[in-house]
N, C-alpha and C positions, 0 to 999 in steps of 0.2 A: 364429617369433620370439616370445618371450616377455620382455612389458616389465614392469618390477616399478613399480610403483603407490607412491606414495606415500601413508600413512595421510590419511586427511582429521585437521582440527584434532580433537584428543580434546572431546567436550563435558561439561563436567564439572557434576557436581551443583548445583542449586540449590534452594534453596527456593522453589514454587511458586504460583502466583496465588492470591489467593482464588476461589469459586466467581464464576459470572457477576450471580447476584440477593445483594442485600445486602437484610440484616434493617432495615427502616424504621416505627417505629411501632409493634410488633407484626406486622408483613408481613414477606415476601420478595416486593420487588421488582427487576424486572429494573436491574442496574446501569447499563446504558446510557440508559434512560428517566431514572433518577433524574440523571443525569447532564446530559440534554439538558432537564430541568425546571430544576435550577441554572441551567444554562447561561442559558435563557431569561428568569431572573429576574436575573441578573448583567446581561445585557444589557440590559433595560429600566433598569435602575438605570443604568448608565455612560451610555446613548443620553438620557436626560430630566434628567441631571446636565451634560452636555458641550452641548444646547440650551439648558439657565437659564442658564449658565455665559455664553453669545454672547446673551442676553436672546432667545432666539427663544423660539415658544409652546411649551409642553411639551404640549396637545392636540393640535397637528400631528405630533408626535413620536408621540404616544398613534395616532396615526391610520396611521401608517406602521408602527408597531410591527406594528398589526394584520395591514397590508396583509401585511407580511412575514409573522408565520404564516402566514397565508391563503392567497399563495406558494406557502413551505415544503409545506405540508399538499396539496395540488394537484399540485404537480409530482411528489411522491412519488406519491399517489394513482395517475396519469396513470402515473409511471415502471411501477408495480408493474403495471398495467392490460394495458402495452404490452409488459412482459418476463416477465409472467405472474407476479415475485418482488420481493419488496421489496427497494429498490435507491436508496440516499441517493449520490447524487454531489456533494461539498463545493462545485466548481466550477460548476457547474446551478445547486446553488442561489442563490449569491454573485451569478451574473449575474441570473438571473430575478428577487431583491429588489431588487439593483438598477437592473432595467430598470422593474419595478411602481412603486417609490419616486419614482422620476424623471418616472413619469405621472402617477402620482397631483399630486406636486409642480406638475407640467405645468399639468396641469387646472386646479388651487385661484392658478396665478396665484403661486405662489412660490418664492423664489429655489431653486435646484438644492442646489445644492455645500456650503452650510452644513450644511443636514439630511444631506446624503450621507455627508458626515465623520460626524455623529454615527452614521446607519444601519450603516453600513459596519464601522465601531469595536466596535457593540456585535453585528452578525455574527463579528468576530474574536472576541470572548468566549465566544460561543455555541460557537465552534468550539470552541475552545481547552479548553472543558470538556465538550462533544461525544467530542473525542479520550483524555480520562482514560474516556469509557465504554465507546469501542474497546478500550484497552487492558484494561479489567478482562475484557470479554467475549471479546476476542479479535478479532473483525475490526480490517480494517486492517493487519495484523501485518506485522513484518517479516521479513530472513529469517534463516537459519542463521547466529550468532556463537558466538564464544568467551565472549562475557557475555551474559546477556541475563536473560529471562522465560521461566515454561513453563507450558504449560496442563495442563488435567486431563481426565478422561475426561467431569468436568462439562460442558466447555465444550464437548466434542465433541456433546454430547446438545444442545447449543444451536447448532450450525451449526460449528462448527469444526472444520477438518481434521482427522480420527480419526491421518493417518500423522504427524503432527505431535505429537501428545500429549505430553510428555515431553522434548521436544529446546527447546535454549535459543535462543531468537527476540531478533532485536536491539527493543528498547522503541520503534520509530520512533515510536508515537502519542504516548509519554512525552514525546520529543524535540519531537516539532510543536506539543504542546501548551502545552509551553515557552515556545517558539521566539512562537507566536501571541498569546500572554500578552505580553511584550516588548515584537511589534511594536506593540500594542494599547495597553501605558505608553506608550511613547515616542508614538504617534497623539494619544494623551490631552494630553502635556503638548504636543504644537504647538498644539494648540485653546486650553487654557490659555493657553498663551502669546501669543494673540494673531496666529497666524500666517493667512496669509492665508487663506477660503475655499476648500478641495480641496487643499489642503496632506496635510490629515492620510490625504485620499483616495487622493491619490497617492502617497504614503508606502507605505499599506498593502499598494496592488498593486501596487507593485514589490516590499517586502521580503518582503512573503508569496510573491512569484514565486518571487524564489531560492533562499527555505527551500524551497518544496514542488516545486521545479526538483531540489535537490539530492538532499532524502529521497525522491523515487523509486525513487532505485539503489539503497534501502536496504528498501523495498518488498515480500512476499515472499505476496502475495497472490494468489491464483488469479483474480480477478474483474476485474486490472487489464487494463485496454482499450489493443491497442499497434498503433502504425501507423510501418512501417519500425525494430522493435525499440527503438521509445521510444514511452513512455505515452502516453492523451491527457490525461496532468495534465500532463507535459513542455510538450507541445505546445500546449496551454492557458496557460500559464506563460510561453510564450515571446513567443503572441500579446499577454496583457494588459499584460505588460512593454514589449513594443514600442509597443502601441497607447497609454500611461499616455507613454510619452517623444515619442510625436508627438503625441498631446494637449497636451501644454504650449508642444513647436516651434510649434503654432497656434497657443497662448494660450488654450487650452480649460482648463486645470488649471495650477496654480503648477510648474513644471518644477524638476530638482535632474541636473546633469550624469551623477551616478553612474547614473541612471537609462537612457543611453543606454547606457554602460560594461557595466551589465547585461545589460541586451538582445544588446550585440555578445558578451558573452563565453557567453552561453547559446547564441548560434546555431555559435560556435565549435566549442562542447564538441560539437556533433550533426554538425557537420561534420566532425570529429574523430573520431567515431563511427563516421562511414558511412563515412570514407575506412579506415579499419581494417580495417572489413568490407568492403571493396572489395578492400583489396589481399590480405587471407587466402583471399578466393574460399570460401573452404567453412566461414564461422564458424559456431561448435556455439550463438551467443547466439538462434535464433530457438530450437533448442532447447530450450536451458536457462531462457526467460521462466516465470516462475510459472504460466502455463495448463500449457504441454505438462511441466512438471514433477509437477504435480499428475495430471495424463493417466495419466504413464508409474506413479506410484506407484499408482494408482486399479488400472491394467494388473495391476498385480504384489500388488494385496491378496489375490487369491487364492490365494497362497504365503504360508505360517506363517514369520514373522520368528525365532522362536527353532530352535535348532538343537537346545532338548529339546523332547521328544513332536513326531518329528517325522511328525505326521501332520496333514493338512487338510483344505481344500477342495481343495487341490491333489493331495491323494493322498497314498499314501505316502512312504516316504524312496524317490529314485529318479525320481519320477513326476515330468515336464516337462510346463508349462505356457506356451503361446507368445501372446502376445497383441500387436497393431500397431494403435499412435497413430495419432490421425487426418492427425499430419505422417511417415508411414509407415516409423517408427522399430519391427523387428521384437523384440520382448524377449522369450525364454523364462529360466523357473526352476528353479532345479534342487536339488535339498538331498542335498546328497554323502551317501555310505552309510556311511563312518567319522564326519566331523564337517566342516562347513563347508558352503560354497552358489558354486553356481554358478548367472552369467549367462552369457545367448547376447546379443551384441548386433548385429543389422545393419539394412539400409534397404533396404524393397520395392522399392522401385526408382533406380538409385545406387549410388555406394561411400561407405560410409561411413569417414570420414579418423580416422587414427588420434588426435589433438587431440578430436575429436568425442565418441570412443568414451571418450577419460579422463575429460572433462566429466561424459557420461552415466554411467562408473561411481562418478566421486565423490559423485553424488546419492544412485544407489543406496544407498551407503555409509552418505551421513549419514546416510540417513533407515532406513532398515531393520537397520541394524548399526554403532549409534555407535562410532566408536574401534577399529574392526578395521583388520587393513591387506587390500588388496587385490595382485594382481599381473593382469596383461590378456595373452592369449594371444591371437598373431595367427597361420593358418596361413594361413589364406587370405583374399584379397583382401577388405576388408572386412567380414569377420567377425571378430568378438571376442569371446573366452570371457574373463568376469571371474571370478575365482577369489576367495570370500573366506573367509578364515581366521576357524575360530570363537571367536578370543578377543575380546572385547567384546561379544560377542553379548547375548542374554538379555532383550531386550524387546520388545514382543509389543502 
């Protein structure tokens, strides 16, 4: 049986990032650092403006400020210690300043929720221009659109996915960064205005829930951590939003109805999710998650992407190469002897469903041959030969 493939979306040119270090001073510094040094002086400014502003001390503020670097710098330390790599999780750190803030607070004998609002707010800052260093550098990314950003072979020399170079990534960090600017005015003017104590607290983690509830699915990172085919930022997100609407049900925080609204329509969307996955029985999404996508491409670097010189690591025109994912998806490559390439695709153990195998060859596609079309050959049960045609080819 031979099924004809539809082309994936064409990705069309764009103009590309800057490198990852911007010129500062006379220097080239890394953009991300510079980034997270704003970030940090933005937040001390909004955090010791929003405590004079409620007459509290701006030294208790100065003291928590600390506390929070000191956090921040620790947790990282510990993370890098314990994964052997450096590794900033936004959500770790959110909780751990506000767990430190809250004892500190504890200890000195004063009130919680005032200072929390300010701490908190001026954490949403830090992000917020945190995430303009993701996007210049490149982590965080999202994934394959029809608009977006592309990196360079710069970025790649800085930790950035080599098979990715060149293809246009949707701006999610652009998005969040936004998005957390926003929540962080609007947090600002309930303080302003007089609102009551963990107002602006609760505000924040609920709306920051839904935004980084949503940009998950928009996600396209290999490093994101999944349990049951949804993130632990989902699952994170879904916790503090719940826990943020039954804090107020006690009268632990000032409550806002949408806040439940939330909560029920996030657990919704995973119930929804899972019942999907229940009733397809064989869905290709553990797959296709950002880790085993990056797997399968890792698999298949040993094959020259261009269809001229076609000689490699892989050998010559002719020569297969078969390598299997650690979720034991079998992939050989093959670069046809006129022009074009062929894949083998099947499952060590299993039949692999024909939905599965178009999944797996539209990845192929995007990433190693933008804009070609493909067609999938099935003879036999669970094997599938993708066949792609060399026009669009040419990058490498």
């Amino acid at each position: 049986m031979i099924a004809a493939g539809e082309p994936p979306r064409r990705l069309l040119a764009v103009g590309r990032l800057p490198g990852p270090d911007i010129a500062f001073l006379g220097q080239r510094l890394p953009a991300f650092r510079l980034c997270g040094y704003a970030g940090l002086v933005c937040a001390m400014a909004l955090s010791q403006a929003l405590v004079i502003d409620r007459g509290l001390s701006p030294w208790v503020m100065m003291l928590l400020t600390g506390t929070a670097v000191a956090t921040f710098l620790t947790l990282a330390m510990l993370t890098k210690i314990a994964s052997g790599r450096e590794q900033l999780t936004y959500y770790h750190h959110e909780i751990a300043v506000l767990a430190t803030s809250a004892a500190v607070l504890a200890l000195l004998g004063l009130p919680l929720l005032p200072y929390l609002d300010a701490t908190l707010l001026g954490v949403g800052v830090f992000l917020a221009c945190g995430r303009l260093g993701c996007l210049l550098t490149g982590c965080c990314h999202g994934r394959l659109a029809p608009w977006g950003v592309c990196y360079t072979a710069e970025h790649a020399h800085q930790g950035f996915p080599g098979y990715l170079v060149g293809l246009r990534l949707f701006p999610v960090q652009a998005v969040e960064s936004l998005a957390a600017f926003a929540i962080v005015v609007v947090g600002s003017r309930l303080v302003a205005a007089g609102a009551a104590p963990g107002a602006a607290l609760a505000w924040y983690v609920a709306a920051y829930g839904v935004v980084r509830f949503a940009l998950e699915f928009l996600r396209g990172d290999a490093d994101r951590r999944y349990w049951r085919g949804v993130s632990e930022a989902q699952w994170t997100s879904l916790l503090l939003v719940t826990g943020a609407f039954l804090a107020a049900r006690a009268g632990w925080l000032p409550g806002a109805t949408w806040h439940g609204a939330a909560a029920a329509s996030m657990a919704v969307v995973l119930a929804g999710i899972a019942g999907y996955r229940w009733i397809h029985r064989d869905p290709p999404y553990v797959l296709l998650l950002p880790q085993h996508t990056a797997e399968l491409l890792d698999a298949l670097a040993v094959a020259p992407a261009s269809a001229a010189g076609r000689t490699g690591a892989a050998g010559p025109t002719g020569a297969i190469t078969t390598k299997t994912t650690s979720l034991g998806v079998q992939v050989s490559a093959e670069a046809l002897p006129a022009a074009g390439w062929h894949y083998g695709l099947s499952l060590r153990s299993g039949t692999m469903s024909p939905r599965t195998a178009r999944g797996l060859a539209e990845v192929i596609c995007q990433h190693r041959h933008p804009g070609a079309r493909f067609e999938i050959v099935n003879r036999l049960p669970g094997v599938f030969h993708v066949l792609i045609e060399p026009a669009g080819e040419g990058r490498t």
